[in-house]
C-alpha positions in Angstrom: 144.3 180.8 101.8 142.8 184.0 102.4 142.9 187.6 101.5 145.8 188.2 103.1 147.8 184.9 102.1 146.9 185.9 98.4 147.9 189.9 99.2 151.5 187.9 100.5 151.8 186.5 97.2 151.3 189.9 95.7 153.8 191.4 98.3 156.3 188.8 96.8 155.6 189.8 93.2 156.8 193.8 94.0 159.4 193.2 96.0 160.4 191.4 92.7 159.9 194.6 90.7 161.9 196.5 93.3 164.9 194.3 92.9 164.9 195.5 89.1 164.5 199.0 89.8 160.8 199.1 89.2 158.2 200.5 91.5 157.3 197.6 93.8 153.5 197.2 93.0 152.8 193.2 92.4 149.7 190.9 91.6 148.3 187.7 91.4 145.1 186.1 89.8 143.2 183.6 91.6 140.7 181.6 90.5 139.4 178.1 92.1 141.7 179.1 94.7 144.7 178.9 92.7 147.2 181.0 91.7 147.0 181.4 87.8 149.0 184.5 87.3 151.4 186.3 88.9 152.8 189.9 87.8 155.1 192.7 88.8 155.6 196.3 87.4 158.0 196.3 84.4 157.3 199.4 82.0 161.1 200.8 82.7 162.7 197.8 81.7 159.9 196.0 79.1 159.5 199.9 78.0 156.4 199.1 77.8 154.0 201.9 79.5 151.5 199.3 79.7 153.6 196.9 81.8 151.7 197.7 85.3 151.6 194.6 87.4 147.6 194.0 86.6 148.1 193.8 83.1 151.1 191.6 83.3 149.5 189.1 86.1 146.0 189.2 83.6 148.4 188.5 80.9 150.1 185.9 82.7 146.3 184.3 83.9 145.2 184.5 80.5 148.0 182.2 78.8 147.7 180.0 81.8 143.9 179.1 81.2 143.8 179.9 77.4 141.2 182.3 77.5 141.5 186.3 78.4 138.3 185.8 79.7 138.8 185.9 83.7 135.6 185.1 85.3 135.4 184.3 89.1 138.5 185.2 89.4 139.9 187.8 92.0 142.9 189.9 91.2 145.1 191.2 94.4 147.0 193.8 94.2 149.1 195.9 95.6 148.1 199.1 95.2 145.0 200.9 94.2 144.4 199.9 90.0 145.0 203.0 87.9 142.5 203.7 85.0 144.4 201.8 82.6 144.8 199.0 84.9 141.0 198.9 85.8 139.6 199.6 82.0 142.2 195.6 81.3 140.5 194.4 84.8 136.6 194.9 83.1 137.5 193.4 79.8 138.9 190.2 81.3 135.4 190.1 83.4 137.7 189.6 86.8 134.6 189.1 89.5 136.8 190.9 92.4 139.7 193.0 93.0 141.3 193.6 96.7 144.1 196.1 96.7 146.5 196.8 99.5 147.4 200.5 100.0 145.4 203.4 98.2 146.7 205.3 95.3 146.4 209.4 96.0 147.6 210.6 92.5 146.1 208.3 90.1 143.5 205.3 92.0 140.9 204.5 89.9 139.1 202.5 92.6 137.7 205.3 95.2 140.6 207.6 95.6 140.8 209.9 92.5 137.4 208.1 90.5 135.6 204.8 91.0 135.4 203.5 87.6 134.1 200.4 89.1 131.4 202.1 90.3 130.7 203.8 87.0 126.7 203.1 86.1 127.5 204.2 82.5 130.0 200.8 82.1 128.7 197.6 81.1 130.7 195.6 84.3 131.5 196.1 87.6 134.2 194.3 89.7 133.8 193.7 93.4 136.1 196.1 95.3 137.7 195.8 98.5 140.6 197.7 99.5 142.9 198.1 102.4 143.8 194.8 102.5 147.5 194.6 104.2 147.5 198.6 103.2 150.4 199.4 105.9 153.0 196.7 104.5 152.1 197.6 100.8 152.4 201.7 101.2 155.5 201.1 102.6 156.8 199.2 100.2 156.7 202.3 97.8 157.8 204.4 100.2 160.5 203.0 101.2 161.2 202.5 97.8 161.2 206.2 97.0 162.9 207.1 99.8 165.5 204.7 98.7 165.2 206.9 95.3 165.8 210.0 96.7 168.8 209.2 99.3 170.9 207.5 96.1 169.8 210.8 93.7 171.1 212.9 96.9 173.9 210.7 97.1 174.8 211.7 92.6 174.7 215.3 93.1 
């Protein structure tokens, strides 16, 4: 599999959050060329603010292997890590993270900051972003789109 296969996998993780009224942002962990965790958004339903879908597919990786210690893995996901999401991705020592479609308001990869490229932090993760960026913004537009047409639709 490559890049995109593994972004196709993260693809199927948001359209997962979508169908429980998240915001459709997935991810998957691979390492050894496997798929050892998979996550979606949850923090409306887990209320858990926490809850993006790195932290939950680290999470996930993490049981799997029994160690929260990631290394050589690669995490894709869907859209550009947040800080939160980036400060988990460093301590799990993930080698590489390939997003899909940038993050204007809060990206933490290049868009707002580049923490990963941060001299003053002890690691740095291998970024590559863009990956299937067209199908993965959509997604969350589409999604708010969606949003607003039903909120029209209450008043």
């Amino acid at each position: 599999m490559n890049d995109e296969d593994y972004m196709r996998e993260a693809l199927a993780q948001a359209r997962l959050a979508w169908e429980k009224g998240e915001v459709p942002v997935g991810a998957v962990v691979v390492k050894d060329g496997a798929i050892v965790g998979r996550g979606y958004n949850q923090p409306i339903s887990s209320h858990d603010p926490s809850a993006h879908a790195e932290v939950m597919a680290l999470r996930d990786a993490a049981k799997r292997i029994g160690n929260y210690r990631l290394v050589d893995a690669t995490l894709y996901v869907t859209f550009e890590p947040c800080a939160m999401c980036a400060g988990a991705i460093f301590h799990a020592r993930v080698k590489r993270v390939v997003y899909g479609a940038a993050e204007y308001k809060t990206g933490a990869a290049g868009s707002i900051v580049n923490l990963f490229a941060e001299p003053k932090l002890n690691f740095h993760a291998e970024i590559e972003g863009g990956v299937l960026a067209g199908e993965c913004g959509s997604l969350v537009s589409d999604f708010f789109a969606e949003r607003r047409r039903q909120n029209k639709g209450d008043q």
